[in-house]
C-alpha positions in Angstrom: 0.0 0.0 0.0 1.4 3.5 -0.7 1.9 6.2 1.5 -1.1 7.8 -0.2 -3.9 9.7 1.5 -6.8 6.8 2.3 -10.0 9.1 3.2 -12.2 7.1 5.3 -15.9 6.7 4.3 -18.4 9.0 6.2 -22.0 8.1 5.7 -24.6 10.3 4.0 -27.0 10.9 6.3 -29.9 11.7 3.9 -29.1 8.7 2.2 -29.0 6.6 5.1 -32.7 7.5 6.9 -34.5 8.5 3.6 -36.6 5.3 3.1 -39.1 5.3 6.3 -40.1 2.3 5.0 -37.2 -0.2 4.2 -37.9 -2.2 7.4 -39.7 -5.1 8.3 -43.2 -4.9 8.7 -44.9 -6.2 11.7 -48.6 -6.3 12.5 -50.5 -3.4 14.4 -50.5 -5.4 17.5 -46.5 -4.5 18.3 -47.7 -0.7 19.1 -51.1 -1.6 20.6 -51.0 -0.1 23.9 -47.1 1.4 23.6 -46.1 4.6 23.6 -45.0 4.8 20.1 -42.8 7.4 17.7 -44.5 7.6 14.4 -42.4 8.9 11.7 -44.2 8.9 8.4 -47.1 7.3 6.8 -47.9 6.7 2.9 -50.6 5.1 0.5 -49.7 2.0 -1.2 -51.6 -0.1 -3.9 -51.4 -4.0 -2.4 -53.0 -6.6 -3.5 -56.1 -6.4 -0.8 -56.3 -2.9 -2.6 -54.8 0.7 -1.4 -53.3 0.3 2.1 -52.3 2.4 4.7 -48.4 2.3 5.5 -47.4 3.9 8.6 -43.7 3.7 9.9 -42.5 3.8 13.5 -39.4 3.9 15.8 -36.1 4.8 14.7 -32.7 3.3 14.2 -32.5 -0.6 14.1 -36.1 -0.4 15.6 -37.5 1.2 12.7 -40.5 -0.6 11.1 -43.9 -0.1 9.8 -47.1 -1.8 9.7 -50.1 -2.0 7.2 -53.8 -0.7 8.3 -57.2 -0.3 6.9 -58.6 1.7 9.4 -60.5 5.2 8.8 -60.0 6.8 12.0 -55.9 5.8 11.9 -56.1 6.7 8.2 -57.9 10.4 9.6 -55.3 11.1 11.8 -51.9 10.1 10.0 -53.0 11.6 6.5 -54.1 15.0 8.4 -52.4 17.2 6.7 -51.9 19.3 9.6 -50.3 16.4 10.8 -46.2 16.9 11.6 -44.0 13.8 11.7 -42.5 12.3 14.1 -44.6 12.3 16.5 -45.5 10.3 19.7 -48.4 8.7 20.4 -50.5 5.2 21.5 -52.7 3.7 19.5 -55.7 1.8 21.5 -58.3 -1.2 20.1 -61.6 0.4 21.3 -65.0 -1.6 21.3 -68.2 -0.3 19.4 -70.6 -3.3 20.4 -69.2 -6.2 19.2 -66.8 -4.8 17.2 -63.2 -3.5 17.8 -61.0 -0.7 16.2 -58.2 1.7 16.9 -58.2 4.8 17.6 -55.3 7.5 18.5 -54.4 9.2 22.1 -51.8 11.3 23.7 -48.6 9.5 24.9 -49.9 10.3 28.4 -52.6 8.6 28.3 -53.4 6.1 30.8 -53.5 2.0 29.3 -56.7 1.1 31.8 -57.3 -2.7 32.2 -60.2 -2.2 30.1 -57.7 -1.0 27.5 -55.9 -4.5 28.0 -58.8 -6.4 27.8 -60.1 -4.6 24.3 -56.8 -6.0 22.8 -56.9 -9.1 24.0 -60.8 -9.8 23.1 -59.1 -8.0 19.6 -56.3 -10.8 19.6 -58.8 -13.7 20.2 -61.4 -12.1 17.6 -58.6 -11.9 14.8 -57.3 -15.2 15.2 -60.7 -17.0 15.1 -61.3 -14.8 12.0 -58.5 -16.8 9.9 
């Protein structure tokens, strides 16, 4: 090796964080109930149709998860809406059916908050 000047490599960091959404994907339930950073969301055509992508976390626990739902859909695509922000996401009951719905990072996770998810978890899997 000569005696030449070997400059080291310094990463880009626009490069490196521009793709929210080069991840993994995981399903809703990982930010049920957790005090969350969401950092971006976007529209994507799947095949179950246009889909709601909405990224989370940061670093090496960056990833994203697919929804359907209208109130999650209301509040991400606000376009008032600044990224990143934090937040829980809860499954709230109407009747006999469940959804999600968005709250301050504050908020309190009640047992009936638990319970909702779980009843959610059960639901889902008996729905496959």
């Amino acid at each position: 090796m000569n005696d030449e000047y070997v400059e080291d490599f310094v990463e880009d960091e626009s490069a490196a964080g521009s793709d929210l959404f080069d991840c993994d994907y995981t399903p809703i339930d990982a930010v049920i109930n957790e005090v969350t950073v969401f950092t971006g969301c976007k529209t994507m055509a799947t095949e179950n149709g246009d889909r709601l992508l909405i990224a989370y976390g940061e670093g090496a626990a960056k990833s994203a998860f697919f929804t359907d739902s209208k109130k999650l859909r209301n509040v991400f695509c606000n376009t008032n809406r600044r990224f990143p922000f934090r937040a829980v996401i809860k499954v709230v009951s109407y009747g006999n059916m469940f959804g999600f719905n968005v709250f301050a990072p504050n908020t309190e996770i009640t047992t009936a908050d638990r319970d909702d998810f779980s009843f959610y978890k059960r639901g889902k899997k008996r729905g496959r």
